[in-house]
C-alpha positions as CSV (number, residue, x, y, z in Angstrom):
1,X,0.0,0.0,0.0
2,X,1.4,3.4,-0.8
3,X,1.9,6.1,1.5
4,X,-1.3,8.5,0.6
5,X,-3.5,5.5,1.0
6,X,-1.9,4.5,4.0
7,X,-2.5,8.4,5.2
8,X,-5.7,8.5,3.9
9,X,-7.1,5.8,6.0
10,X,-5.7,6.7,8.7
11,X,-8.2,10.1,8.4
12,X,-11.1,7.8,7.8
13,X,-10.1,6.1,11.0
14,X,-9.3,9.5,12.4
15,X,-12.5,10.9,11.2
16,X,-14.7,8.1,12.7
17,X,-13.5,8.7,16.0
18,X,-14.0,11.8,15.9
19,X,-17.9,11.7,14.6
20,X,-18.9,8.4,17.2
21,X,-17.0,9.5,19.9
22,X,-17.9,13.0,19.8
23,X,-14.4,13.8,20.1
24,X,-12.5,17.1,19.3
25,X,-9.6,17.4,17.3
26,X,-7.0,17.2,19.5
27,X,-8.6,14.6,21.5
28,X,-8.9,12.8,18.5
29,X,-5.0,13.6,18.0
30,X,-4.1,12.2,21.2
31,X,-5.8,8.9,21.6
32,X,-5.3,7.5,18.2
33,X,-1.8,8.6,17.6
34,X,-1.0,7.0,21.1
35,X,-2.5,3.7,19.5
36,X,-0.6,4.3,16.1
37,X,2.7,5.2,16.9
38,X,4.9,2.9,14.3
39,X,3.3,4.8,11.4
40,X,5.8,6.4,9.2
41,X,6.7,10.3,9.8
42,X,5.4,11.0,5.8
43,X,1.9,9.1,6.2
44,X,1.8,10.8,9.6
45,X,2.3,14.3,8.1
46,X,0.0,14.1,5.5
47,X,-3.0,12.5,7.3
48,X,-2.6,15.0,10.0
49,X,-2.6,17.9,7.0
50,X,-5.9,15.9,5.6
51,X,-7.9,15.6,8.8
52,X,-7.0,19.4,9.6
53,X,-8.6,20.2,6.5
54,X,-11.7,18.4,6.9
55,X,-12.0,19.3,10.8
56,X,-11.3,23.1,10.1
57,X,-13.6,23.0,7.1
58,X,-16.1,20.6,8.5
59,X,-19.1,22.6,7.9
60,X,-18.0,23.6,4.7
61,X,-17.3,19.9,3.5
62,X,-20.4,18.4,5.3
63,X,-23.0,21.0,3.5
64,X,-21.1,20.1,-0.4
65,X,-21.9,16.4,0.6
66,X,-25.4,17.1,1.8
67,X,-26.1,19.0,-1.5
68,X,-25.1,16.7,-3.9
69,X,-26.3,13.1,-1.7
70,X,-29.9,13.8,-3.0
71,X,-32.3,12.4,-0.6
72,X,-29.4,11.6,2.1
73,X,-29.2,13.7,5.2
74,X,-25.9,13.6,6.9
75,X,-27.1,11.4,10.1
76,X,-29.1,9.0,8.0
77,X,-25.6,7.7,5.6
78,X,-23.9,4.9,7.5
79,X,-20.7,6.7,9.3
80,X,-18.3,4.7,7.6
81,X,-19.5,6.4,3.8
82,X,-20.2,9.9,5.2
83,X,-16.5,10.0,6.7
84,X,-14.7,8.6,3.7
85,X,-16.8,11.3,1.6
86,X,-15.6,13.9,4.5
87,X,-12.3,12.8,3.6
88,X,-12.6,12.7,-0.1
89,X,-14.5,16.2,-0.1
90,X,-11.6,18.0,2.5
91,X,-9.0,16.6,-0.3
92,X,-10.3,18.0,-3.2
93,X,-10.5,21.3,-1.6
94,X,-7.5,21.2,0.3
95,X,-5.0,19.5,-1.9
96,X,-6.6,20.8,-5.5
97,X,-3.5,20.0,-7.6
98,X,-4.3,16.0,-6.7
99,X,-6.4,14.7,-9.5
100,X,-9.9,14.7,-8.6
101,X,-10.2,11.2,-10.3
102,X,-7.4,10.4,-8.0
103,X,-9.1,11.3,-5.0
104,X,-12.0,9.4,-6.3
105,X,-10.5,6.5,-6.9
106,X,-8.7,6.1,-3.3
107,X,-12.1,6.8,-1.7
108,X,-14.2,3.9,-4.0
109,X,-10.8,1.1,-2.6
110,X,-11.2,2.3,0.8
111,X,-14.7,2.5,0.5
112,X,-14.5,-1.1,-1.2
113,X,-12.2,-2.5,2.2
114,X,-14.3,-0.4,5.0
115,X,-18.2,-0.3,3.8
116,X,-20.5,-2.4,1.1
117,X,-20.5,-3.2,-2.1
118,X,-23.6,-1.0,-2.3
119,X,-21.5,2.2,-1.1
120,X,-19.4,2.3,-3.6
121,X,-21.9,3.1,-6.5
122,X,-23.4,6.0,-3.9
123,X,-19.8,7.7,-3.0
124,X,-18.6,7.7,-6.4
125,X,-21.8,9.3,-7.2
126,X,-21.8,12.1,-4.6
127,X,-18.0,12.9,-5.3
128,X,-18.0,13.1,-8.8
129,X,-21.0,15.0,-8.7
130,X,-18.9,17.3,-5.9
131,X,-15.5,17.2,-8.0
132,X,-17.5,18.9,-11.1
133,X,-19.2,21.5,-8.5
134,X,-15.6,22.5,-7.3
135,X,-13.7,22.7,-10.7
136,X,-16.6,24.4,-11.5
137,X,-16.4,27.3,-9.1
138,X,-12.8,27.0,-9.7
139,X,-13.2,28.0,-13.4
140,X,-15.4,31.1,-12.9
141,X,-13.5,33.0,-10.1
């Protein structure tokens, strides 16, 4: 496994903990990094960058997801699919010279090891459909 998708599951991890534990940040920071200790400084560095970006943007990301999930609050997606879109989402707007069909792609493998089968169809869905609404508003500023 390469060192982004190490990093990246490590914020879905991350992330998760956060959302079922009701934990902050750095509470978040604390316990899992305690657990995960042997992970490599550059996986470390840039899943701590990631889950910044999706913690300080949170609102931002979650509200992009929630308008392009038609039909699909927030509370009603199973927390393993909202937090790898929260992931997904916090990349493309935090990290905008990765590919978006990059980003896309690592979500639908970890989607495909962490969630359903059924999941997969619905994420790539919602974050293509986000990835066109952010280039988009990209072209026109």
């Amino acid at each position: 496994m390469g060192t982004r998708r190490k990093s990246r599951e490590l914020v879905l991890q991350m992330l998760f903990q956060a959302d079922m534990g009701k934990q902050t940040p750095d509470q978040v920071r604390r316990t899992f990094w305690g657990e995960h200790n042997g992970v490599a400084e550059e996986a470390k560095s840039f899943a701590e960058e990631l889950f910044r970006v999706a913690m300080d943007r949170s609102a931002e990301v979650d509200a992009l997801i929630e308008r392009h999930a038609e039909h699909w609050r927030m509370d009603r997606m199973a927390a393993v699919d909202r937090n790898v879109l929260r992931s997904a989402v916090a990349e493309m707007m935090g990290f905008p010279a990765t590919p978006r069909a990059v980003v896309i792609n690592e979500a639908l493998e970890i989607a495909r090891k962490f969630s359903s089968p059924e999941a997969v169809q619905f994420i790539n869905g919602v974050l293509d459909s986000v990835g066109r609404d952010l280039e988009g508003a990209k072209v026109s500023r």
